[in-house]
Backbone as CSV, one residue per row, in Angstrom:
resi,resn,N_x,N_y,N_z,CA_x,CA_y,CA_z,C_x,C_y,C_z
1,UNK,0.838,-1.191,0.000,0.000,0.000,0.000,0.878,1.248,0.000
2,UNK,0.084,2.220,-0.600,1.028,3.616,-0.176,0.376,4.378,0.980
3,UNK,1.351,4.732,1.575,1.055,6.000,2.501,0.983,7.632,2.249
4,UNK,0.240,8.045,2.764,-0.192,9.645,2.287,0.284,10.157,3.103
5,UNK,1.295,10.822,2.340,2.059,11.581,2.692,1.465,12.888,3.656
6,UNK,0.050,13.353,3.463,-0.251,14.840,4.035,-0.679,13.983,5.732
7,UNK,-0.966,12.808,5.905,-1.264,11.999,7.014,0.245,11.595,7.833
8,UNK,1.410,11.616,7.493,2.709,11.074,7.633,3.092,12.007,9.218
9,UNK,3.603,10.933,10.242,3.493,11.433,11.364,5.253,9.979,11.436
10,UNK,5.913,10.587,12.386,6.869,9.669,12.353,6.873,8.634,13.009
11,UNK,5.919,8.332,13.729,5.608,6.680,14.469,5.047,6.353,12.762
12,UNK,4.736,6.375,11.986,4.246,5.699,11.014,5.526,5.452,10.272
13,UNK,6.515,5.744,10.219,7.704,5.081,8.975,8.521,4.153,9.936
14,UNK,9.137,3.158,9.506,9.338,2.220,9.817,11.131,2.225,10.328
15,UNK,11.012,1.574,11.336,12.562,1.217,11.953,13.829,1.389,10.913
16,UNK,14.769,1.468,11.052,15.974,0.426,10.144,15.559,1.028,8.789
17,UNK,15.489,2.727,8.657,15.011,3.067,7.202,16.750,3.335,6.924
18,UNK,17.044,2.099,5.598,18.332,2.730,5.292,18.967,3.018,3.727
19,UNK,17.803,3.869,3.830,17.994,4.576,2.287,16.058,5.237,1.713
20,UNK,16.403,6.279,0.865,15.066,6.908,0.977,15.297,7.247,-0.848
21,UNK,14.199,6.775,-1.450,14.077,7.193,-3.407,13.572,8.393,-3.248
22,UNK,13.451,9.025,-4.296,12.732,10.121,-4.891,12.279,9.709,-6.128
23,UNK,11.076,9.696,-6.851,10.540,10.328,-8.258,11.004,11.705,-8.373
24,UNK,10.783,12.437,-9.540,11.596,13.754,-9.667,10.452,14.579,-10.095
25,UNK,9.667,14.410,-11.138,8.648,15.375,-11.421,7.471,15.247,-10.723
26,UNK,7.590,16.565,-10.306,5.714,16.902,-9.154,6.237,16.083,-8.011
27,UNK,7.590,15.726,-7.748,7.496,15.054,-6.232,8.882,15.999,-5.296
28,UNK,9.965,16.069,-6.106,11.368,17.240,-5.925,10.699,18.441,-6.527
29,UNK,10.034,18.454,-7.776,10.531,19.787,-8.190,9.184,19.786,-9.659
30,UNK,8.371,20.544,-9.864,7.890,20.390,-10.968,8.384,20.521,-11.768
31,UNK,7.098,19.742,-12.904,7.796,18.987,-14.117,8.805,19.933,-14.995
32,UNK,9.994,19.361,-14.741,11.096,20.077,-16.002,11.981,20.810,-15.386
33,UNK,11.318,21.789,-14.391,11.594,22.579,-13.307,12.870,22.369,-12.763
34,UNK,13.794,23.333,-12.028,14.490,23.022,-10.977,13.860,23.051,-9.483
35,UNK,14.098,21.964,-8.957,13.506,21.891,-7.591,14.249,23.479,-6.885
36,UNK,13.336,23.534,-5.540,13.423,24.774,-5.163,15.125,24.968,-4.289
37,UNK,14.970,26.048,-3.838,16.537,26.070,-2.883,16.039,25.221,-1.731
38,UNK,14.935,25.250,-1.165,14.564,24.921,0.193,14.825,23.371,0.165
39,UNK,14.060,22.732,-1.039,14.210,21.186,-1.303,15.824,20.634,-1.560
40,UNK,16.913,22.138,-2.141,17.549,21.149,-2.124,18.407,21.240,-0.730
41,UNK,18.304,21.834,-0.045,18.344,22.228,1.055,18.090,21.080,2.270
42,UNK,17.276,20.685,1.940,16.871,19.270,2.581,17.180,17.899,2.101
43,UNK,17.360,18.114,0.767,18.210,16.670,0.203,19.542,16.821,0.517
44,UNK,20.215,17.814,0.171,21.709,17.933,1.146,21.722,17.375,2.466
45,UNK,20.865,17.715,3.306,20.987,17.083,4.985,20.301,15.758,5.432
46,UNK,19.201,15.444,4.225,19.625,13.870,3.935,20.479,12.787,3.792
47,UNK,21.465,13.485,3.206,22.484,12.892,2.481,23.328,12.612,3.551
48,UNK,23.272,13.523,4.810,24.539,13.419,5.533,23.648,12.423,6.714
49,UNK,22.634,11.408,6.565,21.979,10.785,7.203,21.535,9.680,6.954
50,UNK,21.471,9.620,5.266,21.501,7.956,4.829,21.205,8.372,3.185
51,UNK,21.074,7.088,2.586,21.506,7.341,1.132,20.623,7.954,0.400
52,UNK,20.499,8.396,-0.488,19.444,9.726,-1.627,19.495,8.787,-2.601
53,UNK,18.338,8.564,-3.198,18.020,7.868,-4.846,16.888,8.800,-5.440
54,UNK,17.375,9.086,-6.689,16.267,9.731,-7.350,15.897,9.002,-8.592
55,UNK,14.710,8.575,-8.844,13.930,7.393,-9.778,13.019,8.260,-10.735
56,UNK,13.643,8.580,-11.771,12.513,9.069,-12.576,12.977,8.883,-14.159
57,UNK,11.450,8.917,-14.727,11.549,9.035,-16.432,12.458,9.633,-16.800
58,UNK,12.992,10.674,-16.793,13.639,11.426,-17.161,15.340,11.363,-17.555
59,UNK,15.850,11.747,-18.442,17.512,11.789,-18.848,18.428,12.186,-17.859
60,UNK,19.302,12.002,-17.580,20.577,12.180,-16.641,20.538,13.906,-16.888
61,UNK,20.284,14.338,-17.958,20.334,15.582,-18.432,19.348,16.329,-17.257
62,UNK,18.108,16.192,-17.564,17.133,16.493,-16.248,17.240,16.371,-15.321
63,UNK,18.232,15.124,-14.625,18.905,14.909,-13.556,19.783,16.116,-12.944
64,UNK,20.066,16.451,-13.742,21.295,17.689,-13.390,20.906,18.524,-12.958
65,UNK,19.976,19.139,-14.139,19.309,20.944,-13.965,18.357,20.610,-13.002
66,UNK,17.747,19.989,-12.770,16.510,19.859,-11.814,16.871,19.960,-10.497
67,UNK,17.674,18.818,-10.604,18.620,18.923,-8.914,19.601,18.957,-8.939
68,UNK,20.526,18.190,-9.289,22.481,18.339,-8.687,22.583,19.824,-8.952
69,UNK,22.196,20.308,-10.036,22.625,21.964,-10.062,22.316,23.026,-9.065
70,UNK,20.940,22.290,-8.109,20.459,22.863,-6.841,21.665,22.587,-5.567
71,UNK,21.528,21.737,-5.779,22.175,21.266,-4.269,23.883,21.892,-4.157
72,UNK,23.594,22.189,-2.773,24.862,22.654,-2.356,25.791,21.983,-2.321
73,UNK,27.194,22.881,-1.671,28.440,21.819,-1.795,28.699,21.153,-0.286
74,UNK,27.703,21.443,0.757,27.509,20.025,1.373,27.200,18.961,0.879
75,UNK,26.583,18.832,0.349,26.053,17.323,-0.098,26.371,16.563,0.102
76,UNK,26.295,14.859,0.573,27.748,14.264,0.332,26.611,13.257,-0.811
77,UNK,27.455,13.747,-2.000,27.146,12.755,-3.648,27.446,11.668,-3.190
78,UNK,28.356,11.186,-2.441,28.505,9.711,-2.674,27.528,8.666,-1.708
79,UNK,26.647,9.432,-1.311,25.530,8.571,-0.543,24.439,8.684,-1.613
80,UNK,24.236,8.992,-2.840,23.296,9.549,-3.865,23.732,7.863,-5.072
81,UNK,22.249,8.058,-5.443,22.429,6.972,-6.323,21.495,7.498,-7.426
82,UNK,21.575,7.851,-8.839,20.859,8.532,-9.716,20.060,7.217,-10.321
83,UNK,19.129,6.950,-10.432,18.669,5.772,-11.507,17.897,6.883,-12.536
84,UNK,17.815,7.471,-14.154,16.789,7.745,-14.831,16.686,6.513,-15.707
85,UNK,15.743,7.635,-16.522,15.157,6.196,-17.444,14.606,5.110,-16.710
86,UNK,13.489,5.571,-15.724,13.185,4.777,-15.255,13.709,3.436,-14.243
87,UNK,14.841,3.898,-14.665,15.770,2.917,-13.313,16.332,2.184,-14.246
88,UNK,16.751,2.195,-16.112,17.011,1.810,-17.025,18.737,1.879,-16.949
89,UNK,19.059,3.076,-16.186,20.467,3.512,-16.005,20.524,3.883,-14.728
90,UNK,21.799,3.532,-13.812,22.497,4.232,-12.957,23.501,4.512,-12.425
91,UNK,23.513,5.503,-12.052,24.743,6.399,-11.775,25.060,6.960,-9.745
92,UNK,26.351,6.407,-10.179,27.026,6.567,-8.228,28.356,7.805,-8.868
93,UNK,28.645,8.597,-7.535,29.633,9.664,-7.649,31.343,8.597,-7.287
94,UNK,31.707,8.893,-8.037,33.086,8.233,-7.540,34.432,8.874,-7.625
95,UNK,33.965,10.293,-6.891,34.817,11.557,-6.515,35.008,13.054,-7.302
96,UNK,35.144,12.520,-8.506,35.007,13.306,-9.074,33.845,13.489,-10.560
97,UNK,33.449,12.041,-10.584,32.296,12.807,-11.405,31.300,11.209,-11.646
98,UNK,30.236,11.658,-12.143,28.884,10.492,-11.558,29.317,9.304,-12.610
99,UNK,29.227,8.435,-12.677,30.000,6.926,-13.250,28.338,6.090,-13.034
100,UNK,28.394,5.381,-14.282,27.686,4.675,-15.004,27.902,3.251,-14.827
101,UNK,27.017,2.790,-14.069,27.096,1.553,-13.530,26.712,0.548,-14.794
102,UNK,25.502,0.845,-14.426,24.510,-0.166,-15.779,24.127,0.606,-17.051
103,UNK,23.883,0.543,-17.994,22.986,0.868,-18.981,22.069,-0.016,-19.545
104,UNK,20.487,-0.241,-19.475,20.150,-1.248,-20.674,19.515,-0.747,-22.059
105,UNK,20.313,-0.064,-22.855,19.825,0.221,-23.889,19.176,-0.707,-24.443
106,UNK,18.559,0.088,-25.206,17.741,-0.680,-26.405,18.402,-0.522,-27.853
107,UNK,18.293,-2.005,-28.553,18.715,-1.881,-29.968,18.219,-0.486,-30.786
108,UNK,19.237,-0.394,-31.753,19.011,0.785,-32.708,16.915,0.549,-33.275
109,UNK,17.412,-0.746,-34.175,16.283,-1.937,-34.262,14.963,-0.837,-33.532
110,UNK,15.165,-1.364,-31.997,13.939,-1.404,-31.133,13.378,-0.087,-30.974
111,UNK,14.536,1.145,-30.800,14.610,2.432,-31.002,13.589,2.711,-31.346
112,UNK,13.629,2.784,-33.359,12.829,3.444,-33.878,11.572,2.080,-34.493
113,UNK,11.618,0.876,-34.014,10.447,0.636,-34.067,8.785,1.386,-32.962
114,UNK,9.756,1.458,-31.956,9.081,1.943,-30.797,8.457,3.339,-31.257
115,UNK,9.150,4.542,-31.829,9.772,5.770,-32.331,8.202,5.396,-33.881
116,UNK,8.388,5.040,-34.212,6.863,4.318,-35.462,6.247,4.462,-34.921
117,UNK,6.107,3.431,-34.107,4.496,2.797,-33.589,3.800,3.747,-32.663
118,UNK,4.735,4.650,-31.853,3.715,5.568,-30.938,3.561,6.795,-32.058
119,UNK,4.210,7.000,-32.958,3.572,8.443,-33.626,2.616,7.771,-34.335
120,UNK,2.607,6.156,-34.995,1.304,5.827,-35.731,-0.015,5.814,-35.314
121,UNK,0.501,5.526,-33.822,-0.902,5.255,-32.834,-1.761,6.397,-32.758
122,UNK,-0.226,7.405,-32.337,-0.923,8.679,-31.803,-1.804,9.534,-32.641
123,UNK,-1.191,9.527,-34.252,-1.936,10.057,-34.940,-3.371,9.318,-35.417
124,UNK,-3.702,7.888,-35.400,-4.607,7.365,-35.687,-5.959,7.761,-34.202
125,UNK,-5.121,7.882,-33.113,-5.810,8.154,-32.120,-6.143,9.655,-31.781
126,UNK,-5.892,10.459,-32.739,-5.775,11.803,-32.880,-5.298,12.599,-31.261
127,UNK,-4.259,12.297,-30.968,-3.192,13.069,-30.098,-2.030,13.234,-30.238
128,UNK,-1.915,13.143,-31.606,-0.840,13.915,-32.502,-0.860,15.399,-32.732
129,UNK,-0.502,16.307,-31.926,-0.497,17.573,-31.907,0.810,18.248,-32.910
130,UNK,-0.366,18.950,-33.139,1.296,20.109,-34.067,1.333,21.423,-33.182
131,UNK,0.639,21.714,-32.225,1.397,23.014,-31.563,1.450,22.577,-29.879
132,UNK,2.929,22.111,-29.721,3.495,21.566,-28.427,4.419,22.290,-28.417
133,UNK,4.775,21.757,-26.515,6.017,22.240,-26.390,6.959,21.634,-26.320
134,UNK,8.001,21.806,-27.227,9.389,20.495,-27.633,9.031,19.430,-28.410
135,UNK,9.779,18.708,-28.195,9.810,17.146,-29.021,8.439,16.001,-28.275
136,UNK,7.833,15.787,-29.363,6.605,14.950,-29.003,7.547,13.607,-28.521
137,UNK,8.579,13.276,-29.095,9.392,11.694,-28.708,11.005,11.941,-28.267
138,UNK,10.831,11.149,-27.949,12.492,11.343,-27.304,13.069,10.227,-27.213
139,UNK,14.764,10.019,-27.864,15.436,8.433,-27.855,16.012,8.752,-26.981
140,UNK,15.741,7.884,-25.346,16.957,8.498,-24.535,17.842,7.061,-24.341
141,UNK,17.973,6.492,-25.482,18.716,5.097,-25.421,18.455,4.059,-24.681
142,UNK,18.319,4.134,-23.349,17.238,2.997,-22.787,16.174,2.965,-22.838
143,UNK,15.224,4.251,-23.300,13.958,4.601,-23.098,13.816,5.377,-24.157
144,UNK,12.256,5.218,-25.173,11.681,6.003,-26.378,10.591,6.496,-25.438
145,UNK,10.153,7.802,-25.294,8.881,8.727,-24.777,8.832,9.209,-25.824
146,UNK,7.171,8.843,-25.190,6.120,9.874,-25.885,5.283,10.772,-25.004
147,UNK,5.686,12.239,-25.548,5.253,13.221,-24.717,3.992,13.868,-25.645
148,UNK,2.816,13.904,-25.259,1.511,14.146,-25.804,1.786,15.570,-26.261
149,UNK,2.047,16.806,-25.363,2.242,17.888,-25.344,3.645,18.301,-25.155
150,UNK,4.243,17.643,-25.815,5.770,17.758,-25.644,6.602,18.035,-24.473
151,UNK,7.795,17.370,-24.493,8.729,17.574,-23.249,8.520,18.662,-22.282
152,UNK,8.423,19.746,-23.234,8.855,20.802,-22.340,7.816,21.215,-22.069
153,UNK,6.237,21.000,-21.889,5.182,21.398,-21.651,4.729,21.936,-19.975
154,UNK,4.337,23.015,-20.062,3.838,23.487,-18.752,3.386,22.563,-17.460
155,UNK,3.196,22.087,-16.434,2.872,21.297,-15.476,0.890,21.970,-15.257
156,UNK,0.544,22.791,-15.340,-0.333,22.720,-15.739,-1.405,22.060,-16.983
157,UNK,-0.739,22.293,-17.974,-1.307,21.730,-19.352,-1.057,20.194,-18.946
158,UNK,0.080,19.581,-18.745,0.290,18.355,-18.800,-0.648,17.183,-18.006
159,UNK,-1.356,18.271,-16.776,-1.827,17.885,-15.314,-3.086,18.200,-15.562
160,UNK,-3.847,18.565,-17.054,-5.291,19.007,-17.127,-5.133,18.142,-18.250
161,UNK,-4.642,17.549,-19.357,-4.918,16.941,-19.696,-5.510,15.785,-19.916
162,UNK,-4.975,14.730,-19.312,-5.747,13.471,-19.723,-6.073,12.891,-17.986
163,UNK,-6.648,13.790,-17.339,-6.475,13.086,-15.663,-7.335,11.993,-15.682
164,UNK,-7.586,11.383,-16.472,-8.407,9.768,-16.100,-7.336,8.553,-16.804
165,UNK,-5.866,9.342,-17.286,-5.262,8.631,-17.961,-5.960,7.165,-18.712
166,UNK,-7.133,7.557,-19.801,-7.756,6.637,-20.353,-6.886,7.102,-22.011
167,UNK,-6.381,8.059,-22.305,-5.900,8.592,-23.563,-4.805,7.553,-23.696
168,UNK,-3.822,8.025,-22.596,-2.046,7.145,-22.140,-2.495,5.992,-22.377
169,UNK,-3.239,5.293,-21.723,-3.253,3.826,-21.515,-3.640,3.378,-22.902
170,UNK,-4.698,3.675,-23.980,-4.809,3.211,-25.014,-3.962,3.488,-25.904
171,UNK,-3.407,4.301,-26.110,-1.986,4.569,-26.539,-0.657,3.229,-26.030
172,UNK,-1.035,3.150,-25.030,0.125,2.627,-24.654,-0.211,0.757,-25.088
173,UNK,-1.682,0.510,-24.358,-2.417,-0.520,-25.321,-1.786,-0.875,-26.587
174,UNK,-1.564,-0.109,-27.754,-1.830,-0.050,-28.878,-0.357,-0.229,-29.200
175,UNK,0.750,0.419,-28.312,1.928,0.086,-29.074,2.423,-1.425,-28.548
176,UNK,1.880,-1.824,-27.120,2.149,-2.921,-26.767,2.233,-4.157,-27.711
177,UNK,0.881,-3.989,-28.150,0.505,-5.016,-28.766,1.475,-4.982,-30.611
178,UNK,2.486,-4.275,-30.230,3.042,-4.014,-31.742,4.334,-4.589,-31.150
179,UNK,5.076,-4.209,-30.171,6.159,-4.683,-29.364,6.240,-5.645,-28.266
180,UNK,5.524,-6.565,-28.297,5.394,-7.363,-27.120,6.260,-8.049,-26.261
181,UNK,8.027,-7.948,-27.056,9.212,-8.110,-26.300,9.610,-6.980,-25.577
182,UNK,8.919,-5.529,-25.778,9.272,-4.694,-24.524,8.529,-4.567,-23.910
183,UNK,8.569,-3.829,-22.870,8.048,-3.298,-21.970,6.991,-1.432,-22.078
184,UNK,6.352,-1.843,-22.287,5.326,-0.557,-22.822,4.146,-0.171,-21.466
185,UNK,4.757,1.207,-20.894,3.878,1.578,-19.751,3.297,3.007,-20.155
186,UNK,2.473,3.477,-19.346,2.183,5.158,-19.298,3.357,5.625,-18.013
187,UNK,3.447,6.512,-18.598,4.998,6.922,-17.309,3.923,8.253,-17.020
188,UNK,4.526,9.686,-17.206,4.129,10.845,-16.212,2.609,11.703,-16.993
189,UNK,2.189,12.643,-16.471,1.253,12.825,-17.029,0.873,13.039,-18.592
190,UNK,1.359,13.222,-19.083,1.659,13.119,-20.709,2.330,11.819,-21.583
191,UNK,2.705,11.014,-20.833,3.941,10.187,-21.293,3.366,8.861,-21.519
192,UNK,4.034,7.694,-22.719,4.211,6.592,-22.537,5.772,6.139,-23.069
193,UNK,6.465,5.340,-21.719,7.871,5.272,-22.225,7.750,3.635,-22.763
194,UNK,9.194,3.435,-23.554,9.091,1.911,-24.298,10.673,1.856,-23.510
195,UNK,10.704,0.780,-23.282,11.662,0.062,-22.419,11.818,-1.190,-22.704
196,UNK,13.015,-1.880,-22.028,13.395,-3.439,-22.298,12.596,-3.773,-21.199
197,UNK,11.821,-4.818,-21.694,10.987,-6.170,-20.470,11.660,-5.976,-19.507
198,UNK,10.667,-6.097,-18.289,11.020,-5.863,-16.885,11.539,-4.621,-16.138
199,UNK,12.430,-3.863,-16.842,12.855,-2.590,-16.802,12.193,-1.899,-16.447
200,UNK,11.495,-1.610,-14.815,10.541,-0.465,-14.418,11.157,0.288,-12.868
201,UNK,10.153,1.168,-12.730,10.182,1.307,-10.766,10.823,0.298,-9.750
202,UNK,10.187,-0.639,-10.334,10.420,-2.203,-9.213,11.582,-2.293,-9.377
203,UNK,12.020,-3.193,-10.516,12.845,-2.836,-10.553,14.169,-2.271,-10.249
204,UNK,13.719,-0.656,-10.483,14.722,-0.047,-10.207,15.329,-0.018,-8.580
205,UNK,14.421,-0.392,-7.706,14.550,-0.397,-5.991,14.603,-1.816,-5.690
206,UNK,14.810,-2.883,-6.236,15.039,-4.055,-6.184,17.071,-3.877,-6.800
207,UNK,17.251,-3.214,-7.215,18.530,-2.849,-7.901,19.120,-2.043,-7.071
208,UNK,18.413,-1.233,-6.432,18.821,-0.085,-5.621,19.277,-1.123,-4.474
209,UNK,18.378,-2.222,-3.915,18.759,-2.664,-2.425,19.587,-3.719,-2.546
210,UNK,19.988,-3.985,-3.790,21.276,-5.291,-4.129,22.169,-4.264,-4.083
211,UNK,22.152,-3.280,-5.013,23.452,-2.051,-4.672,24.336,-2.037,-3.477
212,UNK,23.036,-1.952,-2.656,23.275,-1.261,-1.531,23.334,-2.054,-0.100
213,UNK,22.837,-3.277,-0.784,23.060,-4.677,-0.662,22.678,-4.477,1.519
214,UNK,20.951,-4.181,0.994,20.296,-3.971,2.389,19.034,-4.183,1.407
215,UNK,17.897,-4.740,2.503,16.587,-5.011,2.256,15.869,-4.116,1.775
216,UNK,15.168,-4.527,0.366,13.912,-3.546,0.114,13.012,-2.819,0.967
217,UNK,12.870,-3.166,2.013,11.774,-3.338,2.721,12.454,-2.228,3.393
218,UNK,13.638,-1.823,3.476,14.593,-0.897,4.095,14.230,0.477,3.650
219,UNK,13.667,0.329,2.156,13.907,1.591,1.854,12.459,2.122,1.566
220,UNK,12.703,3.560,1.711,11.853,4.363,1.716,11.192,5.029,0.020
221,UNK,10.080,5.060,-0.253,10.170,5.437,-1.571,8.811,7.075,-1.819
222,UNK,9.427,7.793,-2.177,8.589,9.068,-2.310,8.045,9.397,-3.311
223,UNK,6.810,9.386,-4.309,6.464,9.748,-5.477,4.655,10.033,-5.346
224,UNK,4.419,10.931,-6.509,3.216,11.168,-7.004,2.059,10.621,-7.546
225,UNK,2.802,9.417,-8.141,2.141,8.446,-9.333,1.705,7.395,-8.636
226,UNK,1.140,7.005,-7.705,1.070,6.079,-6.975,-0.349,5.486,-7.179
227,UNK,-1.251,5.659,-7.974,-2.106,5.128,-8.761,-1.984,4.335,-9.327
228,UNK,-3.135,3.291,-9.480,-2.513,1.638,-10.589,-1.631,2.264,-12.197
229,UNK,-2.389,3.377,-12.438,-2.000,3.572,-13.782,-0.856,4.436,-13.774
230,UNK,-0.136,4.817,-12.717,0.871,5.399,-12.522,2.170,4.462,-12.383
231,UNK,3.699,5.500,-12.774,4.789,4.933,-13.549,5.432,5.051,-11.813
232,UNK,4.785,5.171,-10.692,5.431,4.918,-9.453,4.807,3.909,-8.929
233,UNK,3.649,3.590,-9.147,2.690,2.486,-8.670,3.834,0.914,-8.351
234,UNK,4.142,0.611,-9.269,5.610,-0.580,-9.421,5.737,-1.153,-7.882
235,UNK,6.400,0.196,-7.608,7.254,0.080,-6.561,6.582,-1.034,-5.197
236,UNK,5.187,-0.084,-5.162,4.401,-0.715,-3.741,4.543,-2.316,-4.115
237,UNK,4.509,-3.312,-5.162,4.746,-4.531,-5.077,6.226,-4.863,-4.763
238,UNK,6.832,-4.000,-5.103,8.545,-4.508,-4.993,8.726,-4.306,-3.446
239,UNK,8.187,-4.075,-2.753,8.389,-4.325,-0.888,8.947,-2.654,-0.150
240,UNK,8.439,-1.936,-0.821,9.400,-0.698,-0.307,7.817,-0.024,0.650
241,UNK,8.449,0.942,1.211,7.950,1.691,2.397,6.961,2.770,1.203
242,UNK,5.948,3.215,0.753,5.824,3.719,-0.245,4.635,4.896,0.362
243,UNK,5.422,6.194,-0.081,4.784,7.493,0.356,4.532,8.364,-0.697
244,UNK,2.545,8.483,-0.835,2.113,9.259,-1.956,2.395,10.878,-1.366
245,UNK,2.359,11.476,-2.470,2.648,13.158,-2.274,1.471,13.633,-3.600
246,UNK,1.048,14.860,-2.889,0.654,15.433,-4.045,1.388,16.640,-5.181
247,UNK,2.610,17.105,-4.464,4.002,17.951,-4.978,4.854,18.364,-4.449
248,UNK,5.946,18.615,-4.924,7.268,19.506,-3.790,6.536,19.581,-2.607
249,UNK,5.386,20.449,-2.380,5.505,21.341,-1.313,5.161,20.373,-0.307
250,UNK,4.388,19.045,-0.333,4.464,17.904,0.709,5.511,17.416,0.639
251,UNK,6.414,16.997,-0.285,7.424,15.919,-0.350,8.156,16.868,1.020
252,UNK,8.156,18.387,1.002,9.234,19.270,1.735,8.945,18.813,3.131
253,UNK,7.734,18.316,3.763,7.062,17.939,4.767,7.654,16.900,5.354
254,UNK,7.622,15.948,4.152,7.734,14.254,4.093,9.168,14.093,4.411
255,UNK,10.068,15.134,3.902,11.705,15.151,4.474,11.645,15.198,5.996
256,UNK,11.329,16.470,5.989,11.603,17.337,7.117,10.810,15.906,8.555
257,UNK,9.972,14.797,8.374,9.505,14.178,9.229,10.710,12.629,9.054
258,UNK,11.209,12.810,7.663,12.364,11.546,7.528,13.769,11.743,8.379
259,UNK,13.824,13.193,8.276,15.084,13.717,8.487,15.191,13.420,10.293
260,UNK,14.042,14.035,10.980,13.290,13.668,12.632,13.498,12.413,12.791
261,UNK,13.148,11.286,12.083,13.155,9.845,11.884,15.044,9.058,12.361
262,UNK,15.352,9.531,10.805,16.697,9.455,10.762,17.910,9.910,11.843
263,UNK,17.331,10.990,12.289,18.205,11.226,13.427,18.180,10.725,15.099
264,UNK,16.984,9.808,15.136,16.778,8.894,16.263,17.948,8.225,16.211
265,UNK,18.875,7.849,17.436,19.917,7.164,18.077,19.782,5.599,17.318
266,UNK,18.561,5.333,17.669,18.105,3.249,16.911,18.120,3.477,15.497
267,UNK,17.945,5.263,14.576,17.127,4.550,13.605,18.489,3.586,11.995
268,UNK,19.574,3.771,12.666,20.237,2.707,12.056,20.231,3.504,10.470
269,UNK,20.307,4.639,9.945,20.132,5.438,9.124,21.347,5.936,8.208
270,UNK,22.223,5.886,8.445,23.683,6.375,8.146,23.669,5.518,6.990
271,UNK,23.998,6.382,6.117,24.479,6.256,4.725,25.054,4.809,4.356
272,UNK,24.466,4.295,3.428,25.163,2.695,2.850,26.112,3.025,1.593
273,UNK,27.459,3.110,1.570,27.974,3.813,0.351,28.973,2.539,0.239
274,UNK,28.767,1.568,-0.314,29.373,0.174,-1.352,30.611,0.738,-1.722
275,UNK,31.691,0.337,-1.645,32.798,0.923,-2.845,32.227,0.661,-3.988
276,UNK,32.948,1.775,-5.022,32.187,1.402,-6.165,33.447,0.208,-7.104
């Protein structure tokens, strides 16, 4: 199950929390956005308390501007574990600059079959737009998105659009059944990403706690999407501690009661940092 976050009181999170995810859009920082000074403000003094993962759709590129470019030079990076692309790629600091553990790309091949089939869909399903913002698709090598209203689209527009996500899902329906060796989900409010089989959320925190080589059940996971049809939903089966938010301005809450947590004498919290 997930927990709601605006209900989150610290007898409710669990013992032995030793390590805490993030989703990135509408949960750090809206969509595209750089998270605020205050947030990163609080992921810095996380960091010096147990490990930081941030789990989202999004390119290493977005990774940057959104947050690392926030955060101060406290930080300590090397308790930080980046998974984007869905947890497709990740990245640990190893002193001087973030190092690439895994990649699972996708064939050239799979690329632009994927890269077809959602502009065929989309236009047969008429949500093929010609006045967006940015690129309707994106090859981010492990991951092909499709952004309805393009990448760079307002968090408003993106968040009035399709809120019964019945548009995404038949879309996403439709390319499935064209690719049935990948993995075809609805990711953020606009989005359906194409991925290699198995390659999701779960995943990615099932990867995170071999990393880090401590129990799922250890870790803490923070996101928006926590709806069946949501690209955070995953997680609650993969065994993690799982806390819905409705944006930054709770997630800022949801720290500030982890951080209280973490600094209990028992709570066994201190950073898990693996040599790399």
């Amino acid at each position: 199950m997930a927990h709601d976050g605006s209900d989150l009181v610290p007898v409710d999170l669990p013992r032995g929390i030793r390590a805490v995810a993030f989703d990135l859009d509408n949960t750090l920082a809206r969509s595209k956005q750089p998270m605020s000074e205050a947030m990163g403000r609080s992921l810095s003094g996380l960091t010096a308390l147990t490990t930081v993962a941030v789990i989202t759709g999004g390119r290493l590129g977005l990774v940057r501007r959104q947050v690392l470019d926030v955060l101060g030079p406290s930080t300590n990076r090397s308790a930080m574990v980046l998974m984007p692309t869905s947890g497709t790629r990740c990245y640990r600091w190893d002193g001087s600059s973030w190092r690439c553990l895994y990649s699972y790309d996708l064939s050239p091949e799979d690329r632009a079959a994927a890269a077809e089939s959602l502009e065929r869909h989309a236009r047969e399903q008429g949500i093929w737009f010609e006045d967006v913002w940015g690129d309707r698709i994106e090859d981010r090598g492990s991951q092909v998105t499709f952004s309805a209203l393009g990448q760079l689209a307002p968090s408003s527009a993106k968040e009035s659009w399709d809120p019964t996500n019945v548009l995404k899902n038949r879309l996403a329906e439709a390319v499935a059944a064209d690719l049935p060796h990948l993995e075809v989900r609805s990711g953020g409010s606009t989005s359906v990403d194409v991925s290699l089989k198995g390659i999701d959320k779960a995943y990615a925190v099932r990867r995170l706690a071999d990393l880090l080589r401590i129990d799922v059940g250890s870790i803490v996971f923070v996101g928006d999407r926590m709806d069946p049809d949501g690209n955070d939903y995953p997680v609650i089966a993969a065994g993690v501690f799982a806390v819905r938010v409705s944006g930054p301005d709770q997630t800022l809450r949801v720290c500030d009661v982890l951080a209280s947590r973490l600094r209990e004498p028992a709570s066994l919290g201190a950073p898990v940092v693996p040599a790399l």
